[in-house]
N, C-alpha and C positions, 0 to 999 in steps of 0.2 A: 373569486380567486385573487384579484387584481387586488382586492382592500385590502385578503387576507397577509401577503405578500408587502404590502405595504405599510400596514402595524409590523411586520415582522422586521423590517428593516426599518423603522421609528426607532422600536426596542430593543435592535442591536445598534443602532449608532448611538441612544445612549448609554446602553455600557461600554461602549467603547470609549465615548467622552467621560465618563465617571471614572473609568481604569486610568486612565490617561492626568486625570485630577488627583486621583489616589496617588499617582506614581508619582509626579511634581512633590505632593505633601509628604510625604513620607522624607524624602530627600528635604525638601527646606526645611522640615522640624529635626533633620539628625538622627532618623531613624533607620536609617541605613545610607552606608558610605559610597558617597558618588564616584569611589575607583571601583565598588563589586555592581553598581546601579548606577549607569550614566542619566544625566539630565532626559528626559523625551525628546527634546531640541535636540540634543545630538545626535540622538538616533535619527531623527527627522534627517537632519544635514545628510546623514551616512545613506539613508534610502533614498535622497535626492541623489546624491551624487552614485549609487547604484544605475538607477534609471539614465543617466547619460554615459554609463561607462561601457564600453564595447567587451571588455574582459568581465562583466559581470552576466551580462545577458548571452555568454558562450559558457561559462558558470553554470547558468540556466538551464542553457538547454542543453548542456551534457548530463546535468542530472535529470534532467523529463526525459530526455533519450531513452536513458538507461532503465530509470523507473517504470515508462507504458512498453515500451518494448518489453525488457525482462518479463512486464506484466502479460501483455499479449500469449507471444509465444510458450511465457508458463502454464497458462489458464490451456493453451492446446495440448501441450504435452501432457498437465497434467489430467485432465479428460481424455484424451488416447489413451495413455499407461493406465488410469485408471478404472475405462471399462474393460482393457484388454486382460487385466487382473482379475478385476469382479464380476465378470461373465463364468467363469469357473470356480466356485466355491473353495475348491481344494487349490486353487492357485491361489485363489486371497487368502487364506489359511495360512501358507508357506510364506508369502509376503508382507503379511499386515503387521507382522512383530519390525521390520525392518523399517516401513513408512510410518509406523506410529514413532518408532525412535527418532528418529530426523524430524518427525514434525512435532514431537516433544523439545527436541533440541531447541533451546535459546538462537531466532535467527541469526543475532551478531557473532555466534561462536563459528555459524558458516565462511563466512566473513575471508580473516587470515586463514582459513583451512583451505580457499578455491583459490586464492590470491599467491597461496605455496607451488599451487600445480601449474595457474594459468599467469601469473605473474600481476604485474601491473597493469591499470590504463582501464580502455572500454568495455573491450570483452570480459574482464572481471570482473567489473562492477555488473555488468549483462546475465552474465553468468549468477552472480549471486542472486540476486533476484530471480532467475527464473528456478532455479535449483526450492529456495524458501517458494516461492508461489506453486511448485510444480505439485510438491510435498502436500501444501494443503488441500490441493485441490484432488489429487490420488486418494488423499484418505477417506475426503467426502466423496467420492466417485462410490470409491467401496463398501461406504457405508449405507451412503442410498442405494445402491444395488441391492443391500441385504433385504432395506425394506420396502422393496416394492412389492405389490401387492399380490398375494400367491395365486388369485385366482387371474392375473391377467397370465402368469407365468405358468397356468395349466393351460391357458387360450393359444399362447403362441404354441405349446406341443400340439395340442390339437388344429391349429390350423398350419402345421408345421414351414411354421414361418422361416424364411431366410435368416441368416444372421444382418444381412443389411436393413431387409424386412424390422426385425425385432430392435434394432437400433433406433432407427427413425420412429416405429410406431407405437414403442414400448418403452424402452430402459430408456431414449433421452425425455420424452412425455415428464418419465415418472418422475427421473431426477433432477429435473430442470427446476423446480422451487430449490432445491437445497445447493444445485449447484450456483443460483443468484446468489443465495445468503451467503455462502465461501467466496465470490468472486468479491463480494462488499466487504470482505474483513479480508481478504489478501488487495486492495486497492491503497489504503493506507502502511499494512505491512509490507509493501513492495518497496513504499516511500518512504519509511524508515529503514530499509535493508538498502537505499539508492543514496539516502544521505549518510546513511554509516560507512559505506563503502570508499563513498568519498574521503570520511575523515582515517580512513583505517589501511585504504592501500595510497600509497602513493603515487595520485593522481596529479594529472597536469592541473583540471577543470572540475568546479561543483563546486556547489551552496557547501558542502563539507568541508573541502578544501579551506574557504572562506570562512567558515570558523574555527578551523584549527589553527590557522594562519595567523587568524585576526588576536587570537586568544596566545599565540606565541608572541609576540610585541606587544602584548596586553593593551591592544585596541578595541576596550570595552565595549566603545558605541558601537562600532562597526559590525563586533561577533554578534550585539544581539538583534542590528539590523537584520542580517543574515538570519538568525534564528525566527526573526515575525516575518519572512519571506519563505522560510521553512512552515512556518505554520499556516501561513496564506493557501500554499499548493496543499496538506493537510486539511484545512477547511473547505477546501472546495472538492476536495478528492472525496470528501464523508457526502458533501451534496448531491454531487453526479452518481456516486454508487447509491444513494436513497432515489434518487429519478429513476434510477435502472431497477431499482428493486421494485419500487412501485409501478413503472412501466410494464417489468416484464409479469408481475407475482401484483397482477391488477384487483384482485380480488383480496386483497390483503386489509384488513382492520371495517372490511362490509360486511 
């Protein structure tokens, strides 16, 4: 595992030196203008001077705040709401045309629509994310409920189980695969709905801020510093959701 891990990170450092030589060449041969593509040097300078800025790393952590929080508390709500629906066939019936349209909806449309009611700052940007996380996670609630397997759901009539009974030893058993594979694609959409937030309400704090900011005085280097710090927390949020997938849905690809 250790070597495995080890080629792995050989062959991502160098594409990362190859993009990094790409990018330099492109700029000295005139192939694209160093006011839309700053030097790498610059950006370098702008992510040094990140890491010593006290306003960058409250930046930071107002958008991780907002992002695992909203995430959290989505991922509950939206497994409460969502067995409390899919336990009654004719309740999910009446509901399922309502959570499939929200969760068809474009996250960013949520956005200025929660930011109208709840206004500016933390709790909206809070808000939006758990709203988009809740949505996906109800829909997959009710869809694995459909298909759990009929003969365990003639066992619990016949051993006429508790509804607490049938929770624990049934419905979450059953849809506990399908609810990992939703918590791993609402991990990075929460992170997208945490940085759009940023750039869309007007916020004190966030990596969003910092590129809307940076991109209004057209301080090229700096927005797209911001933007490889946006995809840092993006590349690492895909990794920890694959550890958790693979952690918890152990038996997957044996």
């Amino acid at each position: 595992m250790k070597n495995k891990n080890h080629t792995k990170f050989i062959y991502s450092s160098i594409g990362i030196v190859l993009t990094i030589i790409l990018w330099e060449l492109l700029l000295r041969l005139g192939m694209v203008s160093s006011l839309l593509l700053p030097y790498p040097k610059e950006v370098a300078i702008e992510l040094k001077g990140f890491a010593t800025s006290n306003m960058f790393w409250l930046d930071l952590f107002n958008t991780i705040l907002s992002w695992l929080s909203g995430l959290f508390i989505g991922v509950l709500i939206g497994v409460s709401i969502g067995l409390l629906l899919a336990i009654n066939k004719k309740i999910w019936l009446v509901f399922e045309p309502l959570v499939e349209f929200f969760r068809s909806l474009p996250s960013i449309v949520l956005v200025p629509l929660i930011s109208l009611f709840l206004g500016v700052g933390l709790e909206s940007k809070i808000t939006c994310v758990i709203v988009v996380v809740a949505v996906t996670i109800i829909s997959t609630t009710g869809i694995a409920m459909r298909s759990i397997n009929v003969t365990y759901l003639k066992l619990q009539h016949s051993w006429k189980l508790s509804l607490k009974n049938r929770l624990l030893y049934i419905y979450l058993p059953e849809i506990s695969s399908h609810l990992v594979v939703a918590i791993k694609a609402a991990i990075p959409l929460a992170l997208i709905v945490a940085v759009a937030s940023d750039m869309l309400i007007a916020t004190d704090h966030g990596i969003g801020k910092i590129i809307t900011d940076s991109l209004a005085v057209f301080n090229i280097a700096k927005m797209y510093a911001a933007i490889i710090v946006v995809g840092i927390l993006g590349y690492a949020s895909a990794n920890i959701s694959s550890q958790i997938e693979k952690t918890v849905i152990h038996w997957k690809g044996r």
